[in-house]
C-alpha positions in Angstrom: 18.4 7.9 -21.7 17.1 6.8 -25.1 13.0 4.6 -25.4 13.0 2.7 -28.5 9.4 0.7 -28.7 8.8 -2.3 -30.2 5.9 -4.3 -31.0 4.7 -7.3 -28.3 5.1 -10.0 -31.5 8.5 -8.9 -32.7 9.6 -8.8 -28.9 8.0 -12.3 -28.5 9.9 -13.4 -31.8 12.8 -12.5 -30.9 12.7 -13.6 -27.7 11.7 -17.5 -28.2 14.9 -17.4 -30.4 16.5 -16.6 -27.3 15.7 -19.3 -25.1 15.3 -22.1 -28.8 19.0 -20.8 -29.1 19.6 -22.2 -25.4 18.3 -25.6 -26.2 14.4 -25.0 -24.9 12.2 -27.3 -26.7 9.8 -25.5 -28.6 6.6 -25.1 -26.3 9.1 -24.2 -23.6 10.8 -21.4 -25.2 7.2 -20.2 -26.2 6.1 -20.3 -22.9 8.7 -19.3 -21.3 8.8 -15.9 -23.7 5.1 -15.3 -22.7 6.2 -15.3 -19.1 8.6 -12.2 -20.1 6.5 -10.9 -22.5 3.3 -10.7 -20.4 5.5 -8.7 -17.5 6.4 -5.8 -20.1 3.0 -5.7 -21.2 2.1 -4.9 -17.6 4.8 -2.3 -17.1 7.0 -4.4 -15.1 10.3 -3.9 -17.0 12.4 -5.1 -14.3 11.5 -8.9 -14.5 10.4 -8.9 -18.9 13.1 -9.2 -21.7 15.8 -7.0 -20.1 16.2 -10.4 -17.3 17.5 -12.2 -20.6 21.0 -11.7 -20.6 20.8 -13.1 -16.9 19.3 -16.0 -18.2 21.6 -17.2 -20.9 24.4 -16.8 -18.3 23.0 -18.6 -16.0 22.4 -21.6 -18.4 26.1 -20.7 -19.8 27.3 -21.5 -15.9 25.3 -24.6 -16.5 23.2 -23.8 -14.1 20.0 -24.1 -15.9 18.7 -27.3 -17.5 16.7 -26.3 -20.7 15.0 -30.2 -21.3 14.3 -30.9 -17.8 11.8 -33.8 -16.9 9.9 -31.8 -14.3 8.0 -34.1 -12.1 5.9 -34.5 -9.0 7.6 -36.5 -6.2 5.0 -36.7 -3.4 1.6 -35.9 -3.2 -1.7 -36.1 -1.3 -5.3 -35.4 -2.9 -4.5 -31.9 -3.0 -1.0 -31.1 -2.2 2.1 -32.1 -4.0 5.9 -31.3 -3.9 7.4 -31.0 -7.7 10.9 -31.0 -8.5 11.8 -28.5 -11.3 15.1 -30.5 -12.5 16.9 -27.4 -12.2 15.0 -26.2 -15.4 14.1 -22.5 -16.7 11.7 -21.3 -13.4 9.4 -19.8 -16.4 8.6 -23.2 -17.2 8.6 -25.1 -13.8 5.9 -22.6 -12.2 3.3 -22.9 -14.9 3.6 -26.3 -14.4 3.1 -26.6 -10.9 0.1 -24.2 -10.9 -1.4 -26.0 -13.6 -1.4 -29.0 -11.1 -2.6 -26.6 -8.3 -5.3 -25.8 -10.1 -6.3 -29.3 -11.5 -6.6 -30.5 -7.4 -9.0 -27.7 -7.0 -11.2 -28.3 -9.7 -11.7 -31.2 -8.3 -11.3 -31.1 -4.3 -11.7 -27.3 -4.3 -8.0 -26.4 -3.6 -5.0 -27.2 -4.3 -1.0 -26.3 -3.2 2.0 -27.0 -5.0 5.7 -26.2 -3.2 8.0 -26.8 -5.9 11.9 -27.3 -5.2 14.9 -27.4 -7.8 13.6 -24.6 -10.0 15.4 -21.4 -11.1 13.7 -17.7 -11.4 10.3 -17.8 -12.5 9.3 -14.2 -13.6 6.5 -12.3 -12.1 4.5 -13.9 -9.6 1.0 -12.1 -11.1 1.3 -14.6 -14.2 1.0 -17.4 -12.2 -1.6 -16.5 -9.7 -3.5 -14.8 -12.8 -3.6 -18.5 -14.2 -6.1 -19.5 -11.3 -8.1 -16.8 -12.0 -8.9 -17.1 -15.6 -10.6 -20.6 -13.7 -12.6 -18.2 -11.4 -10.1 -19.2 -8.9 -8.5 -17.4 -6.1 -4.3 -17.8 -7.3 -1.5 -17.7 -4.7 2.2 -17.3 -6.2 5.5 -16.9 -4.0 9.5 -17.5 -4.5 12.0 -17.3 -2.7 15.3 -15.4 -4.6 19.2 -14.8 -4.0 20.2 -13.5 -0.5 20.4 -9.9 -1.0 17.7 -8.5 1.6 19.1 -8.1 5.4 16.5 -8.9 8.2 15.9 -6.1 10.8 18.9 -5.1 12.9 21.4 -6.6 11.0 23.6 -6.1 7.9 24.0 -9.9 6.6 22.1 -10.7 3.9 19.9 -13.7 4.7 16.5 -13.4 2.7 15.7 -12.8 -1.3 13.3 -9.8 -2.1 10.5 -12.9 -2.1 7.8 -11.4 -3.8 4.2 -12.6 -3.4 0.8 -12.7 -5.0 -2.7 -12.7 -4.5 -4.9 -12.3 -7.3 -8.6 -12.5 -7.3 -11.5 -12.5 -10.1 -14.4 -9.3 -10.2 -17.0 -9.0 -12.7 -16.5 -6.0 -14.6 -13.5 -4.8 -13.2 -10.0 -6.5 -13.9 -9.2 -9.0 -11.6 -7.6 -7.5 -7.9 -3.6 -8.5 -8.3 -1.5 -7.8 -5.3 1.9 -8.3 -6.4 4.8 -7.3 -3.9 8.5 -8.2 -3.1 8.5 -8.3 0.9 11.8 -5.8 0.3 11.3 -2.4 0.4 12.4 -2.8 -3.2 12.7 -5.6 -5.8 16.4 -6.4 -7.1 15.2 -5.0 -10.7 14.5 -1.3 -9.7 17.9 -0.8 -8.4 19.2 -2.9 -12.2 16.7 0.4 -13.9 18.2 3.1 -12.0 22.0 1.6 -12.1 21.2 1.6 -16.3 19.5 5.9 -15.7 22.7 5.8 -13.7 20.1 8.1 -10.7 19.9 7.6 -7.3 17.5 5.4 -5.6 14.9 6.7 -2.8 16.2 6.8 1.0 14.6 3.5 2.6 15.6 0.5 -0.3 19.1 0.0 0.5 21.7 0.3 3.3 25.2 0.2 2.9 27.7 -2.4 4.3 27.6 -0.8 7.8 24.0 -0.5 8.1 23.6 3.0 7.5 20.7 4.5 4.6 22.1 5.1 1.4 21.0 6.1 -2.2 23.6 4.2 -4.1 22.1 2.1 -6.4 25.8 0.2 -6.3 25.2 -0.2 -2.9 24.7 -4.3 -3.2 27.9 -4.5 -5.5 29.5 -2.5 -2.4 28.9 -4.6 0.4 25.5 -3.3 1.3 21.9 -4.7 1.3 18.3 -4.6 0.3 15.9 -3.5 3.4 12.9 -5.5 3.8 9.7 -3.9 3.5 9.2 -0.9 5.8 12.9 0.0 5.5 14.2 0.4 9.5 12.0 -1.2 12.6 10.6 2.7 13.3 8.9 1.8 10.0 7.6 -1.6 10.6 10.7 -3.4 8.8 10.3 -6.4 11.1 6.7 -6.7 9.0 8.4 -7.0 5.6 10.9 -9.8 7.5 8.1 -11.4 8.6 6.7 -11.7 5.1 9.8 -12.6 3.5 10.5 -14.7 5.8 7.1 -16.5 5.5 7.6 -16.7 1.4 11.4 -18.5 2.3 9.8 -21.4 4.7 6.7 -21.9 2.4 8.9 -21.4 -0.7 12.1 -23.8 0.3 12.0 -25.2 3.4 8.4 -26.7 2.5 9.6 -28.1 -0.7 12.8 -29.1 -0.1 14.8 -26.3 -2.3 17.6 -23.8 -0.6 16.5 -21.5 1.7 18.2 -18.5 3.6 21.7 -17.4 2.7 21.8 -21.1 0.3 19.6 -19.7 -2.2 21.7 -19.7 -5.1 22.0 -16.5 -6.8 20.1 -15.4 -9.7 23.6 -13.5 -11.1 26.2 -15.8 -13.0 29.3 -14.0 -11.9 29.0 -15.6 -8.0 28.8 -19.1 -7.4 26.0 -21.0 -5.5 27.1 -21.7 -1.9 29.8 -25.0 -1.4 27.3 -26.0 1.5 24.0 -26.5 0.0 20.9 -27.0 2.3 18.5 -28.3 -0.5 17.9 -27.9 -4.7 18.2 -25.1 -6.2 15.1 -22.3 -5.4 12.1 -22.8 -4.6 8.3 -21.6 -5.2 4.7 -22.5 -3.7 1.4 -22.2 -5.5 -2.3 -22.0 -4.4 -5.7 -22.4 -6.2 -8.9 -22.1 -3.9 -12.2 -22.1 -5.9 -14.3 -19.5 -5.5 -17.6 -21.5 -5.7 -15.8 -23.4 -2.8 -17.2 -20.9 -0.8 -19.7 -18.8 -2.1 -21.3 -18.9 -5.8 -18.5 -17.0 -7.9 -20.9 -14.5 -9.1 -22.0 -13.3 -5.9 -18.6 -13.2 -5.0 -17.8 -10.9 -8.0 -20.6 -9.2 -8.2 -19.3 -8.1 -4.4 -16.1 -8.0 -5.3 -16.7 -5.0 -7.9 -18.8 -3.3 -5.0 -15.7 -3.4 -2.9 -13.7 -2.2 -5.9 -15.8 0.9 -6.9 -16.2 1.8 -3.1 -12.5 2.2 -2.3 -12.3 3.9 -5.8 -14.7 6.6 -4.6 -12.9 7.2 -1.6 -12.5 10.9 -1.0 -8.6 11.7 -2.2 -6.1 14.3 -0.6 -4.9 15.1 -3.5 -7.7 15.2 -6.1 -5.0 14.1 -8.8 -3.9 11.4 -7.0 -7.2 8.6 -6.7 -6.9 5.5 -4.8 -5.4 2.8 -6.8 -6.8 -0.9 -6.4 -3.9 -3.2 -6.2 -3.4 -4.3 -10.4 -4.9 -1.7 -11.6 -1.7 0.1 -12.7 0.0 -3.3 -14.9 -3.8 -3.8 -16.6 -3.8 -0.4 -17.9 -0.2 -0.6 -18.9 -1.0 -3.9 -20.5 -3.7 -2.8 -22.3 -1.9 0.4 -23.5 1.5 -1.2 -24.7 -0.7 -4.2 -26.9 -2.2 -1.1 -28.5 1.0 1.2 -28.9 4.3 -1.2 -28.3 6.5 -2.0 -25.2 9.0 0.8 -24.7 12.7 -0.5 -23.8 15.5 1.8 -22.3 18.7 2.1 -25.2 20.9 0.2 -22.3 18.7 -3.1 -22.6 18.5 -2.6 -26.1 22.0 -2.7 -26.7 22.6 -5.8 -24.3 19.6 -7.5 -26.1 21.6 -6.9 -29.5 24.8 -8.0 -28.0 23.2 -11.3 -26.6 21.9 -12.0 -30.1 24.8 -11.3 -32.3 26.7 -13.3 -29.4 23.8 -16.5 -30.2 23.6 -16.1 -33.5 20.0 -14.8 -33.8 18.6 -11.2 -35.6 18.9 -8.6 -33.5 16.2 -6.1 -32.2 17.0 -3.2 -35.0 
């Protein structure tokens, strides 16, 4: 396996030719590229530029709407439902956290559930939104059906990440990013493209039994939720994922279950839909809503420096607060370039030569 590292503008270039090339208006497709962009910068290569491909047949398949009119359709002083017109999920999410955090500027909160939408990147960009506000941000989705609750094999529930992100004073901001699945989706794509074996606890195979396949899903098999068997607390990670799915889809209106339509062009959305397409939900709560915001970081970067002095086992391995790992990636890759692996180079050069755009090298 090949790294070939390219600079964050010629990555961004090229990647708003991408999504111009699909039909994106222009702030879209520039938006929508800083959505990808921003989760390379922060070291999470699954969900950044190497999800293009996916996109572009997605909106081959029709099944993405690059000029959507993306509107609210009910609402309350500080709730509101939006419906994403099928459009690019990169686009749809900013939009309804923007509103999010407009009703809590003014009443202190504010929740958006957002129906009709497609894949929307890493939840942390979203919730990080609320924070540059001194804002607490809240950022969930629901995803393709490819995570089996505990005791079964079917495959009912996305990896539904979630975040929580929350403003300090000198530190970076605390970022809890998760998939409720013992893995997301995109570490089993890296290690099918290292062509290695994945670690004992992500996936189970079509009769329920571990495996370290990372094929496994193309096989019949299924993600585990987070904790990996009910010995481990897997009925947790349901729980979770199953909390994102309600608040996510059946909140807004969008598909939920085994009717979320799947993020891969090859399979077809289900025949028997329950709602529109996927669905997200958004919170904003202002920190002055509850305490002044610099108390509240000045106490937050207590908290912070006390769990980083914790006493380690290992005296190599510190405590790690939750974001702390993507800001130093991020700050690192705007210095030195964004590393990509020579199999998402080559797909990225395929896909342009296939639009008609300049390739990578």
């Amino acid at each position: 396996m090949t790294f070939y590292t390219f600079t964050e503008a010629h990555l961004r270039q090229f990647t708003e030719n991408v999504f111009l090339q699909m039909g994106c208006p222009d702030v879209d497709a520039k938006l929508a590229a800083d959505v990808l962009l921003r989760s390379d910068l922060r070291g999470i290569d699954s969900h950044g530029v190497a999800r293009l491909s996916g996109y572009v047949r997605l909106w081959e398949k029709k099944r993405i709407n690059t000029r959507p009119v993306v509107k609210v359709v009910h609402e309350t002083a500080t709730t509101a439902t939006v419906d994403g017109d099928g459009g690019l999920g990169l686009v749809v999410a900013p939009f309804a956290m923007k509103i999010a955090i407009e009703k809590a500027q003014t009443y202190g909160s504010g929740w958006v559930a957002v129906k009709n939408s497609n894949h929307f990147g890493i939840a942390g960009y979203h919730s990080l939104m609320a924070v540059a506000q001194d804002m607490i941000g809240i950022s969930m989705t629901n995803a393709s059906p490819l995570v089996s609750p505990t005791y079964t094999t079917e495959r009912l529930l996305g990896t539904n990440p979630m975040c929580y992100a929350f403003p300090a004073g000198k530190y970076p901001p605390v970022v809890v990013d998760m998939a409720t699945a013992a893995a997301a989706n995109g570490k089993l794509e890296i290690a099918q493209r290292a062509n290695s074996p994945i670690p004992e606890g992500w996936v189970q195979d079509a009769d329920g039994k571990t495996s370290v396949n990372p094929h496994e899903l193309k096989q019949g098999g299924s993600l585990l939720p987070l904790g990996s068997d009910k010995d481990h607390g897997s009925h947790k990670g349901y729980g979770l994922g199953a909390t994102v799915d309600i608040l996510s889809a059946v909140l807004s209106g969008a598909n939920y279950g085994p009717w979320v339509p799947p993020f891969v062009a090859f399979l077809d959305p289900p025949s028997d839909p329950v709602g529109a397409g996927i669905g997200h939900f958004f919170g904003a709560m202002r920190v002055d809503g509850f305490r002044p915001a610099q108390d509240f970081k000045d106490h937050l970067d207590n908290w912070i420096s006390r769990f980083k002095s914790a006493k380690p086992i290992d005296p190599e391995k510190q405590v790690i607060i939750p974001g702390e790992p993507e800001y130093a990636a991020e700050k690192e890759r705007k210095k030195n370039g964004i590393p990509l692996i020579d199999a998402v180079v080559n797909d990225l050069n395929e896909l342009a030569l296939k639009l008609g755009i300049a390739g990578l090298s």
